[in-house]
mmCIF file of the N, C-alpha and C atoms, coordinates in Angstrom:
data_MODEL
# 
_entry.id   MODEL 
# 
loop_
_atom_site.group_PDB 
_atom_site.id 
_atom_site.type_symbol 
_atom_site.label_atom_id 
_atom_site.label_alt_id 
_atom_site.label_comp_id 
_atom_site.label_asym_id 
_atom_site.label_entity_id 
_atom_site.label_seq_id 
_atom_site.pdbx_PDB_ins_code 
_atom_site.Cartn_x 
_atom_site.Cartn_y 
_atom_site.Cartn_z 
_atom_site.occupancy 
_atom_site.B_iso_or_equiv 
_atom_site.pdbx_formal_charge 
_atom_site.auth_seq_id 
_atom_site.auth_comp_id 
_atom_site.auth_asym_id 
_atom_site.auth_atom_id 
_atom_site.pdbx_PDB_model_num 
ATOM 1   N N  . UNK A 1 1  ? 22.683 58.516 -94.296 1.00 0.00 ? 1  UNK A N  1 
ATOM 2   C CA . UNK A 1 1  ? 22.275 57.373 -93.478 1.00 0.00 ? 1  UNK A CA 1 
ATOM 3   C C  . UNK A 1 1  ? 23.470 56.879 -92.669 1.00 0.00 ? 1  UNK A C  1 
ATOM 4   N N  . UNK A 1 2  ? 23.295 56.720 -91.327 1.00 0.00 ? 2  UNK A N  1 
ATOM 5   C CA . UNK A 1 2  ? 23.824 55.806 -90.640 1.00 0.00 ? 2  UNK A CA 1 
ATOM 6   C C  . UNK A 1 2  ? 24.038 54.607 -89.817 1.00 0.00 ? 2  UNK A C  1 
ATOM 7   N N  . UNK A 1 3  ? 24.503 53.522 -89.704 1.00 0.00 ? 3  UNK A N  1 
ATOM 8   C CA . UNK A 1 3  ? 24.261 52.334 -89.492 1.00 0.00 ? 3  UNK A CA 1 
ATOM 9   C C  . UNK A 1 3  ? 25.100 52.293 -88.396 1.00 0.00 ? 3  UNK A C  1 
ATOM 10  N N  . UNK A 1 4  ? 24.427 51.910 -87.291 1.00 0.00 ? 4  UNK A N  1 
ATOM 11  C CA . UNK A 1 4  ? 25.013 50.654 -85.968 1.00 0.00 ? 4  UNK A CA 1 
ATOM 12  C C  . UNK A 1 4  ? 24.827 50.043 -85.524 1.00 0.00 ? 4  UNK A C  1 
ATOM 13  N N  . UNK A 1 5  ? 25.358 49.105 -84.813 1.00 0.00 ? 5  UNK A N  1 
ATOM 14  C CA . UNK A 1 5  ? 24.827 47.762 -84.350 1.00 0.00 ? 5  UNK A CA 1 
ATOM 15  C C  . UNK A 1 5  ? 24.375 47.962 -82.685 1.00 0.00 ? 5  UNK A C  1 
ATOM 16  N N  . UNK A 1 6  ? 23.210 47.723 -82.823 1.00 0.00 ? 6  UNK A N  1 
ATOM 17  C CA . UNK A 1 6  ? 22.544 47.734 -80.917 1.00 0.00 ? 6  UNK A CA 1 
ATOM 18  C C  . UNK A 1 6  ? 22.345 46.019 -80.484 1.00 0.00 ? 6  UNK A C  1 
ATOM 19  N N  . UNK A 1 7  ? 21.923 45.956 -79.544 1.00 0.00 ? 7  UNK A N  1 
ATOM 20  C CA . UNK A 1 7  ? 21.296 44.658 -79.009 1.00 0.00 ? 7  UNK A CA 1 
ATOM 21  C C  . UNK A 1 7  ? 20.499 44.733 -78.115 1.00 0.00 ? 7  UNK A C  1 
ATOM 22  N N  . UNK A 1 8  ? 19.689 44.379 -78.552 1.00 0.00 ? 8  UNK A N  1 
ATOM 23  C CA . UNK A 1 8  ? 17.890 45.034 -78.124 1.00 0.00 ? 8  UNK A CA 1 
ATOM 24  C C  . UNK A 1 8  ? 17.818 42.873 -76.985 1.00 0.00 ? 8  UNK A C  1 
ATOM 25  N N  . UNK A 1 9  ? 18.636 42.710 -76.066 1.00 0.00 ? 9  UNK A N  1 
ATOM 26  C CA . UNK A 1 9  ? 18.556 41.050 -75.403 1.00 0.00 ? 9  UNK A CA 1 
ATOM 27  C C  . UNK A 1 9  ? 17.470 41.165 -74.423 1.00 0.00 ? 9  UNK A C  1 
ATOM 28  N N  . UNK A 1 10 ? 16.501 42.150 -74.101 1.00 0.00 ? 10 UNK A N  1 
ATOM 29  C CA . UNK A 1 10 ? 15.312 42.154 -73.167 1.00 0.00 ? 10 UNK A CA 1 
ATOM 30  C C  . UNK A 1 10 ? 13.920 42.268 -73.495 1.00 0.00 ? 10 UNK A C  1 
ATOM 31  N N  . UNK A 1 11 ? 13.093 42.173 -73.106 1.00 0.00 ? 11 UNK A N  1 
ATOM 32  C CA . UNK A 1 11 ? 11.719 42.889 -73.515 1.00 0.00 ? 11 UNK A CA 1 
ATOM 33  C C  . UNK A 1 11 ? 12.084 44.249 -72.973 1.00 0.00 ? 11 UNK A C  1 
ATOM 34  N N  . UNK A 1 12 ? 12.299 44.580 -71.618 1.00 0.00 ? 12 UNK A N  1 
ATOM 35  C CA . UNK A 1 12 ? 12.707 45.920 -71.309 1.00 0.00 ? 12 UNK A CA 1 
ATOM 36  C C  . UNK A 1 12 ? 13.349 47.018 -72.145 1.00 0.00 ? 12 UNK A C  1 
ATOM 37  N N  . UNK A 1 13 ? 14.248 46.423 -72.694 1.00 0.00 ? 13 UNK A N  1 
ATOM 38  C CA . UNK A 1 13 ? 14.912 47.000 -73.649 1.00 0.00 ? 13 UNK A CA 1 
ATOM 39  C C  . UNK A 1 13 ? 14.530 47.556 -74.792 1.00 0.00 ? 13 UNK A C  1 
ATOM 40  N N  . UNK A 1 14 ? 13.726 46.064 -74.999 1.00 0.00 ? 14 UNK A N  1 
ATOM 41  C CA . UNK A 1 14 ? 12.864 46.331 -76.393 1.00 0.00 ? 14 UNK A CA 1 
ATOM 42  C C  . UNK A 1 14 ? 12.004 47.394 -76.357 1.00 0.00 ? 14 UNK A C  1 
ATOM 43  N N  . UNK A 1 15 ? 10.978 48.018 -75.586 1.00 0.00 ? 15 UNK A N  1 
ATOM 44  C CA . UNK A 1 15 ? 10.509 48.939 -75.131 1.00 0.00 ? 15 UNK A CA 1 
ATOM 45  C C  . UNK A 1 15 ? 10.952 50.286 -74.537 1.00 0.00 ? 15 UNK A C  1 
ATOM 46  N N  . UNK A 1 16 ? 11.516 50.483 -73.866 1.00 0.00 ? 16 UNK A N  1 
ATOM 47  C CA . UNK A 1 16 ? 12.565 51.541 -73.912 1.00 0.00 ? 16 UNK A CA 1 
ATOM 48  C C  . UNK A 1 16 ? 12.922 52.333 -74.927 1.00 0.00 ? 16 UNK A C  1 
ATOM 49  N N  . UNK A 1 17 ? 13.670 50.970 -75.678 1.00 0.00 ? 17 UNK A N  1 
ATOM 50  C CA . UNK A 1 17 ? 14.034 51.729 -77.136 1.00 0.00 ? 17 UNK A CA 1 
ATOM 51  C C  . UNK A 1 17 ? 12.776 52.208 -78.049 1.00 0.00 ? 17 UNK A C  1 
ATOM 52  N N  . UNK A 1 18 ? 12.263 51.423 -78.225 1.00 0.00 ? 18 UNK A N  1 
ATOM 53  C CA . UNK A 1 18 ? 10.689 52.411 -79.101 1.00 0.00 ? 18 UNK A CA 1 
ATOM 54  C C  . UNK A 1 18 ? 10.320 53.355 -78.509 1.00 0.00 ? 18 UNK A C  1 
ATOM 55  N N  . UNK A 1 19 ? 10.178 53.705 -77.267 1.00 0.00 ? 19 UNK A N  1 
ATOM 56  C CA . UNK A 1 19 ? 9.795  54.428 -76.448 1.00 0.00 ? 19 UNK A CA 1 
ATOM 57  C C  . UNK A 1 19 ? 10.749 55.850 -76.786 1.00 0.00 ? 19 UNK A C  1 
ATOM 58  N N  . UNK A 1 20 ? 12.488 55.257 -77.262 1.00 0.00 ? 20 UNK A N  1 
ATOM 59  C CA . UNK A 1 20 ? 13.304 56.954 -76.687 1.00 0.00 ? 20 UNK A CA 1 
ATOM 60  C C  . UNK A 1 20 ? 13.291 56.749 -79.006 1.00 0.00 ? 20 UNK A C  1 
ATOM 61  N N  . UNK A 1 21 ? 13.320 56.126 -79.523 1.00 0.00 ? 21 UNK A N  1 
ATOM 62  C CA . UNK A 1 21 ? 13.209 56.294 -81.074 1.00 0.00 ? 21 UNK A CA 1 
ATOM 63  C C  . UNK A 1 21 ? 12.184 57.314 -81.547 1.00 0.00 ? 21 UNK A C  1 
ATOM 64  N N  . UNK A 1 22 ? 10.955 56.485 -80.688 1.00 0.00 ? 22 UNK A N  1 
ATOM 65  C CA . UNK A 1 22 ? 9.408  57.321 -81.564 1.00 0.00 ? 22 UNK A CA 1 
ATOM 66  C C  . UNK A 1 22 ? 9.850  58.921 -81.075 1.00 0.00 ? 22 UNK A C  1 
ATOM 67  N N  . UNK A 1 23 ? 10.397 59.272 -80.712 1.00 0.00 ? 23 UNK A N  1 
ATOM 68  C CA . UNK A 1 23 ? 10.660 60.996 -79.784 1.00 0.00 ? 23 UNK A CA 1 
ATOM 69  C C  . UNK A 1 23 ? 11.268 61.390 -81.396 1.00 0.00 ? 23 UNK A C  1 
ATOM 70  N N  . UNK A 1 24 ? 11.897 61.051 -81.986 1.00 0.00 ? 24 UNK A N  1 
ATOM 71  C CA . UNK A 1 24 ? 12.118 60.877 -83.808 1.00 0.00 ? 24 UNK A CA 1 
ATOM 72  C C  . UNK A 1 24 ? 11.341 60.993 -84.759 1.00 0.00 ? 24 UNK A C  1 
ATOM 73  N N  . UNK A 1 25 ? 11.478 62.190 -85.428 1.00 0.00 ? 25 UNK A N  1 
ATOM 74  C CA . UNK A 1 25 ? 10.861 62.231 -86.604 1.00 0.00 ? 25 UNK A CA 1 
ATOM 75  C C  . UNK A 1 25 ? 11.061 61.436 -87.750 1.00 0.00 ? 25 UNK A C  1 
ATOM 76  N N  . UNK A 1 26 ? 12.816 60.501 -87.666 1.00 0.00 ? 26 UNK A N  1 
ATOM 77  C CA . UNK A 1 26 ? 13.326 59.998 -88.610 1.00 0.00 ? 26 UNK A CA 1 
ATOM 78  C C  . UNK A 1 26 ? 12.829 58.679 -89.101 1.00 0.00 ? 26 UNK A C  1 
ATOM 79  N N  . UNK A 1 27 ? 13.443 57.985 -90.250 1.00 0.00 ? 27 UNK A N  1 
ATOM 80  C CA . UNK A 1 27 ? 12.991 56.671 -90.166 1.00 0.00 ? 27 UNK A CA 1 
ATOM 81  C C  . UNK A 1 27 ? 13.932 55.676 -89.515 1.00 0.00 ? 27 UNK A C  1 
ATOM 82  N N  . UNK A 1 28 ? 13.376 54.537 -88.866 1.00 0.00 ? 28 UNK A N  1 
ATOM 83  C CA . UNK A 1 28 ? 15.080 53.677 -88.310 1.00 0.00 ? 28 UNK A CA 1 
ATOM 84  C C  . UNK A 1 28 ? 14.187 52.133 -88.869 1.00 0.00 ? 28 UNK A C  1 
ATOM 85  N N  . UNK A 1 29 ? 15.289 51.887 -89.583 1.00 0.00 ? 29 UNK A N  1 
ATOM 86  C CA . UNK A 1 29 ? 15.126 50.480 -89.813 1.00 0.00 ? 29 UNK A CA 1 
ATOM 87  C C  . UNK A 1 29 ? 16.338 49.292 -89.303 1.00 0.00 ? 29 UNK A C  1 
ATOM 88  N N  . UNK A 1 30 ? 15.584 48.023 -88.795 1.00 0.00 ? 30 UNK A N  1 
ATOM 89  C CA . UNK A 1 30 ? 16.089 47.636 -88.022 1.00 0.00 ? 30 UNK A CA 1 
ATOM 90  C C  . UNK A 1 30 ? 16.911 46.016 -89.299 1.00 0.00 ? 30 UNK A C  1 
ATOM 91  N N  . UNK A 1 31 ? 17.576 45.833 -89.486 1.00 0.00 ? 31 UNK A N  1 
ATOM 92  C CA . UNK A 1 31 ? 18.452 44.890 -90.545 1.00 0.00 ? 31 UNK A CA 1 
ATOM 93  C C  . UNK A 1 31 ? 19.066 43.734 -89.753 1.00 0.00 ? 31 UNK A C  1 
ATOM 94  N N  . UNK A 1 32 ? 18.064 42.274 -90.339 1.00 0.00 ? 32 UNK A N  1 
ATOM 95  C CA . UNK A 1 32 ? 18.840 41.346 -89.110 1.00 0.00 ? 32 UNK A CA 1 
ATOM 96  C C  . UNK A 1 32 ? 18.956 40.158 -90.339 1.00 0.00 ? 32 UNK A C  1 
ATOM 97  N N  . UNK A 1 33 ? 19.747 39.854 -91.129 1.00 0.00 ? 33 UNK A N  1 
ATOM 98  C CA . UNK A 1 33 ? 19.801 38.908 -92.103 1.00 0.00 ? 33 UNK A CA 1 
ATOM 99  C C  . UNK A 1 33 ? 19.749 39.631 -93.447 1.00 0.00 ? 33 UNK A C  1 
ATOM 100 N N  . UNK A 1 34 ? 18.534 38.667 -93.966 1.00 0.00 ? 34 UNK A N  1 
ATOM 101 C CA . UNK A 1 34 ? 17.616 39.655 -95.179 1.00 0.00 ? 34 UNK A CA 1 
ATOM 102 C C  . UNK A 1 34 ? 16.144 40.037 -95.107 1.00 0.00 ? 34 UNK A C  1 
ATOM 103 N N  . UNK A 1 35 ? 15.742 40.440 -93.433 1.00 0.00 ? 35 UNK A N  1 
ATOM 104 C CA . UNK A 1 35 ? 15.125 41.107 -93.080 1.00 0.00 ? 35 UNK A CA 1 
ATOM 105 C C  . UNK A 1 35 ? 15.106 42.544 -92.454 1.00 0.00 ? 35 UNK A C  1 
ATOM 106 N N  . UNK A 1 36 ? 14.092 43.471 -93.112 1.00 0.00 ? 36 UNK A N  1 
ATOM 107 C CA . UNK A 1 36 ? 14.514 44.908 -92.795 1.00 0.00 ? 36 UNK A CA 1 
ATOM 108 C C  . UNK A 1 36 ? 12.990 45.038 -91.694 1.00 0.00 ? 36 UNK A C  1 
ATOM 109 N N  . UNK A 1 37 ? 12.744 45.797 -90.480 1.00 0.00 ? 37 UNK A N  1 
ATOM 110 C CA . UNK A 1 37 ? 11.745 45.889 -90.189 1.00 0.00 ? 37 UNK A CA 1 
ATOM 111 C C  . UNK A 1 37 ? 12.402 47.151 -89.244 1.00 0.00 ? 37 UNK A C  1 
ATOM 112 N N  . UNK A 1 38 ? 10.712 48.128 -89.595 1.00 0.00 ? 38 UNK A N  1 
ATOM 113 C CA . UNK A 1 38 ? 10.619 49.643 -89.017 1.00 0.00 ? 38 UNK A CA 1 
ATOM 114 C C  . UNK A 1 38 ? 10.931 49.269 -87.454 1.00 0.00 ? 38 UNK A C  1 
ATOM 115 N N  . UNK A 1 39 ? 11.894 49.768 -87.331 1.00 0.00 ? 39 UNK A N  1 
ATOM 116 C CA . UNK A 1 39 ? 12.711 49.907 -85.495 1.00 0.00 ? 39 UNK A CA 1 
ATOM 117 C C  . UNK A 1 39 ? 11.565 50.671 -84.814 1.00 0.00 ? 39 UNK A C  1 
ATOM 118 N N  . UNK A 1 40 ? 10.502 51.144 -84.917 1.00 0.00 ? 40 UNK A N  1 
ATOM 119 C CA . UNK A 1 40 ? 9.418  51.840 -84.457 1.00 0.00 ? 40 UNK A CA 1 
ATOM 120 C C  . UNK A 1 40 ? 8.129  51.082 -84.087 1.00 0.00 ? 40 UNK A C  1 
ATOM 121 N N  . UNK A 1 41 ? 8.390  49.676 -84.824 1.00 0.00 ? 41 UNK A N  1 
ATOM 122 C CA . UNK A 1 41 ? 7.628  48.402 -84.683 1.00 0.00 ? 41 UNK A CA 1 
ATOM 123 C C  . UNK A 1 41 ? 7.868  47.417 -83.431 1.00 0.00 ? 41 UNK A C  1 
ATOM 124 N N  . UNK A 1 42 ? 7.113  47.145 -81.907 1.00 0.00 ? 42 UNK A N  1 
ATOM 125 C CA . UNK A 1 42 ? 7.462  46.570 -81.482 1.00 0.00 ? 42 UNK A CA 1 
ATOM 126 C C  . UNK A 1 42 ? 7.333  44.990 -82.287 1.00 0.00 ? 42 UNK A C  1 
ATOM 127 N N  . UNK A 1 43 ? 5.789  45.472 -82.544 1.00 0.00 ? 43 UNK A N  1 
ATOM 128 C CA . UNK A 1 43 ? 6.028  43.790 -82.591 1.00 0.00 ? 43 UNK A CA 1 
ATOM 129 C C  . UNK A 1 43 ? 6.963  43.146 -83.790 1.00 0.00 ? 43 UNK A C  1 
ATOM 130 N N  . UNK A 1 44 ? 7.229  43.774 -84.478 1.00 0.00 ? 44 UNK A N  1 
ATOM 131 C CA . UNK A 1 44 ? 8.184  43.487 -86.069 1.00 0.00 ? 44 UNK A CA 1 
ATOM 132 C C  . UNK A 1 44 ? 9.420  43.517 -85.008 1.00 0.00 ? 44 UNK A C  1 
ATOM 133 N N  . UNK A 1 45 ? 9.886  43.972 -84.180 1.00 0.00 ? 45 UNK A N  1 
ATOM 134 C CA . UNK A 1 45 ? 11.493 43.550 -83.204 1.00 0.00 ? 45 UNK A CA 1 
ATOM 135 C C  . UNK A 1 45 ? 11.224 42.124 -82.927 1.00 0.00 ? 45 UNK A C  1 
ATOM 136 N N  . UNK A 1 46 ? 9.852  42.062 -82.463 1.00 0.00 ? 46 UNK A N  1 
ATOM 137 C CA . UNK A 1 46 ? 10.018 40.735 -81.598 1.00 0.00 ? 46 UNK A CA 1 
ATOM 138 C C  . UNK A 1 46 ? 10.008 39.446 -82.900 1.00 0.00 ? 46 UNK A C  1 
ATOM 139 N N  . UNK A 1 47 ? 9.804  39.909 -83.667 1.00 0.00 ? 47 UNK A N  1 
ATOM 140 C CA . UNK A 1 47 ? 10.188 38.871 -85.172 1.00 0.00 ? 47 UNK A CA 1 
ATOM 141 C C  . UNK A 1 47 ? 11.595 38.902 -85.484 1.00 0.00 ? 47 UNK A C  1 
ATOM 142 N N  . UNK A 1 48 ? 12.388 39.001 -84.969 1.00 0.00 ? 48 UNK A N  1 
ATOM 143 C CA . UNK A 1 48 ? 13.605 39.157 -84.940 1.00 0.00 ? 48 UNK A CA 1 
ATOM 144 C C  . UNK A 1 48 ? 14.253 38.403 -83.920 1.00 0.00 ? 48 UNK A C  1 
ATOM 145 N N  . UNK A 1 49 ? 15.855 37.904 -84.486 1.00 0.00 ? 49 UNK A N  1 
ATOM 146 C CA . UNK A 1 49 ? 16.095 36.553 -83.414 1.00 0.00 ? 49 UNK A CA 1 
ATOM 147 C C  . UNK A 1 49 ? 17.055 38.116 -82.443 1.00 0.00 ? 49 UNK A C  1 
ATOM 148 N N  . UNK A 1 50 ? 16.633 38.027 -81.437 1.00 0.00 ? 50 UNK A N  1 
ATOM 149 C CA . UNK A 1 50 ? 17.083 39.313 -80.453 1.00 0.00 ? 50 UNK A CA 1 
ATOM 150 C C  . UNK A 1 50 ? 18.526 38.739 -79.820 1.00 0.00 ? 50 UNK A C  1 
ATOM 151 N N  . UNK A 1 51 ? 19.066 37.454 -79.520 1.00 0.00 ? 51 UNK A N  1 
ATOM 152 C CA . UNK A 1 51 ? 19.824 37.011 -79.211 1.00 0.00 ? 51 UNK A CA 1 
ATOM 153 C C  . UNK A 1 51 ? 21.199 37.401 -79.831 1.00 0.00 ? 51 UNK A C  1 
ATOM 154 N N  . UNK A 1 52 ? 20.873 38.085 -81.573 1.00 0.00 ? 52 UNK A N  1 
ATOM 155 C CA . UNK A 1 52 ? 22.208 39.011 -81.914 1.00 0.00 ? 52 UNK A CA 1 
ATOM 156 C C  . UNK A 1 52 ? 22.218 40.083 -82.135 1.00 0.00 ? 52 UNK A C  1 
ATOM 157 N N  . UNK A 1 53 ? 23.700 40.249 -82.430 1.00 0.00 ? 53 UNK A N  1 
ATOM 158 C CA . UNK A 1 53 ? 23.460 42.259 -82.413 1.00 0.00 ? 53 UNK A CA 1 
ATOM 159 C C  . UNK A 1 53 ? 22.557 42.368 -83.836 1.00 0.00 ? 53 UNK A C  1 
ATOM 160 N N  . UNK A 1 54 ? 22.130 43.772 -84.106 1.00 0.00 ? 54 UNK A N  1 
ATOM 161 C CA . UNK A 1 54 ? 21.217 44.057 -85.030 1.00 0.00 ? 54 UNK A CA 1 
ATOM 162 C C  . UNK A 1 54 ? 21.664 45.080 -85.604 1.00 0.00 ? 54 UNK A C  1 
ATOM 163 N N  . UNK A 1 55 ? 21.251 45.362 -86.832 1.00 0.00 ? 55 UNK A N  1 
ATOM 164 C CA . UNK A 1 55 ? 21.645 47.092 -87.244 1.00 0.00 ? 55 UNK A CA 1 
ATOM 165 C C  . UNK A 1 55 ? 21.247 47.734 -87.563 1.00 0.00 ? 55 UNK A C  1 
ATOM 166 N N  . UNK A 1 56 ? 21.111 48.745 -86.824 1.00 0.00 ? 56 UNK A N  1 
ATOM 167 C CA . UNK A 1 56 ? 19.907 49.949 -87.017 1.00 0.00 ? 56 UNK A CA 1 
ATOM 168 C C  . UNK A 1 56 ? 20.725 50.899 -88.061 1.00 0.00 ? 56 UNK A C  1 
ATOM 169 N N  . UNK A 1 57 ? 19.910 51.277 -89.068 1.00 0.00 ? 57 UNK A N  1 
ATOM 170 C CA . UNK A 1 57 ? 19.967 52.349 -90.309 1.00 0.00 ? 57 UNK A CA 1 
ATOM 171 C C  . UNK A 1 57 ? 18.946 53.179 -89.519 1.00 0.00 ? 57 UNK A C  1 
ATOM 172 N N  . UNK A 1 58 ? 19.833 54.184 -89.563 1.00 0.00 ? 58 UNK A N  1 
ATOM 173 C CA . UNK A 1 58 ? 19.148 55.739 -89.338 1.00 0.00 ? 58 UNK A CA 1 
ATOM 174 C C  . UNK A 1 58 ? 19.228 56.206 -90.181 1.00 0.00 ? 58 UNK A C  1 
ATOM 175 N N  . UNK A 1 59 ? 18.134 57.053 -90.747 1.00 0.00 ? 59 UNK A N  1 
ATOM 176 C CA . UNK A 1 59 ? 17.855 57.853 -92.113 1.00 0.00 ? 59 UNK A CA 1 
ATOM 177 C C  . UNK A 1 59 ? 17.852 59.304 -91.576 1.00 0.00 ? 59 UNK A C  1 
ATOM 178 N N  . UNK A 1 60 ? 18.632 60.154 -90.828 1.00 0.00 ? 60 UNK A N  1 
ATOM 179 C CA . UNK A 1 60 ? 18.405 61.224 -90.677 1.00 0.00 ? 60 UNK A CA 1 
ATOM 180 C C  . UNK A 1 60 ? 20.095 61.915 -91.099 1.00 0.00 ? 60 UNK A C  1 
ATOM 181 N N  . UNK A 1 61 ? 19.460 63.153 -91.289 1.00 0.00 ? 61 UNK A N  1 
ATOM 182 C CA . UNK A 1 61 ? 20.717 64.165 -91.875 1.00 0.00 ? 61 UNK A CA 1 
ATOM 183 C C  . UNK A 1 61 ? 21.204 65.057 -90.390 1.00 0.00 ? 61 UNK A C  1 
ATOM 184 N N  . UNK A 1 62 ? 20.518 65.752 -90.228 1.00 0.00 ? 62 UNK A N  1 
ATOM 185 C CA . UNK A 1 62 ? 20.651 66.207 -88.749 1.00 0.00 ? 62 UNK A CA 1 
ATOM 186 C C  . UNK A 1 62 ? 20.173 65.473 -87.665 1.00 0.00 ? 62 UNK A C  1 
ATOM 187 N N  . UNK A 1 63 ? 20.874 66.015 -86.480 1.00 0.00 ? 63 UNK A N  1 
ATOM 188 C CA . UNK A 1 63 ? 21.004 65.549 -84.805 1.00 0.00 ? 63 UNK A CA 1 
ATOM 189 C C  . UNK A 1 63 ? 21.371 64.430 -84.606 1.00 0.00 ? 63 UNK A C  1 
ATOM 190 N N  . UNK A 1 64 ? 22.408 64.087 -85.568 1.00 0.00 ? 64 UNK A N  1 
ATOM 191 C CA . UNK A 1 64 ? 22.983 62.317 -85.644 1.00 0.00 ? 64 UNK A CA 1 
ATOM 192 C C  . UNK A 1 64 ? 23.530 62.174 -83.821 1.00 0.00 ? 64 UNK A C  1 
ATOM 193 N N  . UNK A 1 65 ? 24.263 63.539 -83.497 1.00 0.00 ? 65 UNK A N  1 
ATOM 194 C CA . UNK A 1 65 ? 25.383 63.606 -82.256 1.00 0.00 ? 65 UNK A CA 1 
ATOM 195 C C  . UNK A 1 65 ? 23.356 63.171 -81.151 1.00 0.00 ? 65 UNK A C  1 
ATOM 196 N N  . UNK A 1 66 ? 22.554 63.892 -81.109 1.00 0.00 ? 66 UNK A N  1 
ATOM 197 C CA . UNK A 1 66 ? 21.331 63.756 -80.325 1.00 0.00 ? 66 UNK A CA 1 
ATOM 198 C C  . UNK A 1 66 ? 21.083 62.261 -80.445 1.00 0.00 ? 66 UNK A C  1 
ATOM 199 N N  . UNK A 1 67 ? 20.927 61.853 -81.512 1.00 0.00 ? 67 UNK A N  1 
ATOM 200 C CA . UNK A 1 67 ? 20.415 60.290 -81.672 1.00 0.00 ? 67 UNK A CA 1 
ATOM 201 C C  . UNK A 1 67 ? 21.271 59.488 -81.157 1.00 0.00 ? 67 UNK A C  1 
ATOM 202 N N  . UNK A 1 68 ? 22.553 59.422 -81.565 1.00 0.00 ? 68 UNK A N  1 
ATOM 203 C CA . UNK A 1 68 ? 23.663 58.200 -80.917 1.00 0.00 ? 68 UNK A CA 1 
ATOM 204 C C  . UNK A 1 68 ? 23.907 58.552 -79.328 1.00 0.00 ? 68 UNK A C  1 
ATOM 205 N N  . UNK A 1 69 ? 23.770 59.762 -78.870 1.00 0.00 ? 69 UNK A N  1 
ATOM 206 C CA . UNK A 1 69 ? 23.591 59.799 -77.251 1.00 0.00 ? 69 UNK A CA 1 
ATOM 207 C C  . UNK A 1 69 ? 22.437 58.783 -76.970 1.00 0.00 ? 69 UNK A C  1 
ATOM 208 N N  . UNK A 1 70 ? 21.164 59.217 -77.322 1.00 0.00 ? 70 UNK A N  1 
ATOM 209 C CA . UNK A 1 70 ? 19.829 58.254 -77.157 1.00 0.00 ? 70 UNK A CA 1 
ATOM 210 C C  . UNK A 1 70 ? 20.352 57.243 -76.994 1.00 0.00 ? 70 UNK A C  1 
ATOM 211 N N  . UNK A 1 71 ? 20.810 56.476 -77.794 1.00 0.00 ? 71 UNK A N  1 
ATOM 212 C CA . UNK A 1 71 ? 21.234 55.104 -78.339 1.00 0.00 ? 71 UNK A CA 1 
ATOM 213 C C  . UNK A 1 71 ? 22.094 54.504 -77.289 1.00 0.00 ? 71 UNK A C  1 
ATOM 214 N N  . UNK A 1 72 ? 23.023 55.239 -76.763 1.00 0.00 ? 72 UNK A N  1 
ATOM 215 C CA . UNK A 1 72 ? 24.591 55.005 -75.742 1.00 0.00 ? 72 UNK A CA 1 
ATOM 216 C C  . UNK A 1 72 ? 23.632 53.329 -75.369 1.00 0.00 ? 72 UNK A C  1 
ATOM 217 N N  . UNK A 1 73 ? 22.954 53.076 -74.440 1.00 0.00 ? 73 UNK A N  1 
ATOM 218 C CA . UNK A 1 73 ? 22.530 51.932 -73.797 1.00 0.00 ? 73 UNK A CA 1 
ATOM 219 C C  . UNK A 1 73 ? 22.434 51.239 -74.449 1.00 0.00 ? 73 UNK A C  1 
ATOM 220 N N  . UNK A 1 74 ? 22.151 51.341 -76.070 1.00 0.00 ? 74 UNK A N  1 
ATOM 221 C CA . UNK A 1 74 ? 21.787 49.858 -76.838 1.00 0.00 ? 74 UNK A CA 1 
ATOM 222 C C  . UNK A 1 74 ? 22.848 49.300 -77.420 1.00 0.00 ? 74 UNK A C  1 
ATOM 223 N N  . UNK A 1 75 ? 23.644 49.951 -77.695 1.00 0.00 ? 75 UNK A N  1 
ATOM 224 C CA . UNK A 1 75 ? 24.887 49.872 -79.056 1.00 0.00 ? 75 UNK A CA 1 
ATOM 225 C C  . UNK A 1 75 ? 25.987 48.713 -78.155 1.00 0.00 ? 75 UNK A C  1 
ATOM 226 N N  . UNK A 1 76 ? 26.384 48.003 -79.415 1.00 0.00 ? 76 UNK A N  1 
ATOM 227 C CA . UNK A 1 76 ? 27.290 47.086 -79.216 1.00 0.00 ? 76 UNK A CA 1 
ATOM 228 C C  . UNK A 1 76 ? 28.357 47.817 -78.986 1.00 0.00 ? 76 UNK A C  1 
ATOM 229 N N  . UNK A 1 77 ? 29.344 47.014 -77.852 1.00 0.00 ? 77 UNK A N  1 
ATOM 230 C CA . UNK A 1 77 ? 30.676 47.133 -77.531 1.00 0.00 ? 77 UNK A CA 1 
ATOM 231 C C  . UNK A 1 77 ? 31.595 46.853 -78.655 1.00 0.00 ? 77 UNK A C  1 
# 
């Protein structure tokens, strides 16, 4: 498993990203407090205060280098 922090600050965004995730067989869960919700869920994002960074757990063993390219646009500086 790997963990990074994105920031999903748009609806655009928010969509996008489900949009380039679901292309994933993996699971991604999205960790904002002591709430965990499936990153594959729009509407479970939008239950989420979007205003901070977030951290996505990726559960995959292979194409980590494929997934964090995907990702380049969301991930915190």
């Amino acid at each position: 498993m790997k963990t990074v922090q994105i920031s999903l600050n748009s609806i655009d965004k928010v969509k996008s990203f489900v949009n380039d995730i679901t292309k994933f067989d993996y699971d991604f869960d999205l960790v904002s407090g002591r709430y965990v919700i499936d990153a594959k869920s729009i509407m479970g994002i939008f239950s989420l205060d979007l205003s901070k960074p977030i951290d996505l757990n990726i559960h995959a063993d292979e194409n980590i280098d494929e997934i964090m390219e995907m990702l380049k646009p969301y991930l915190c500086d």
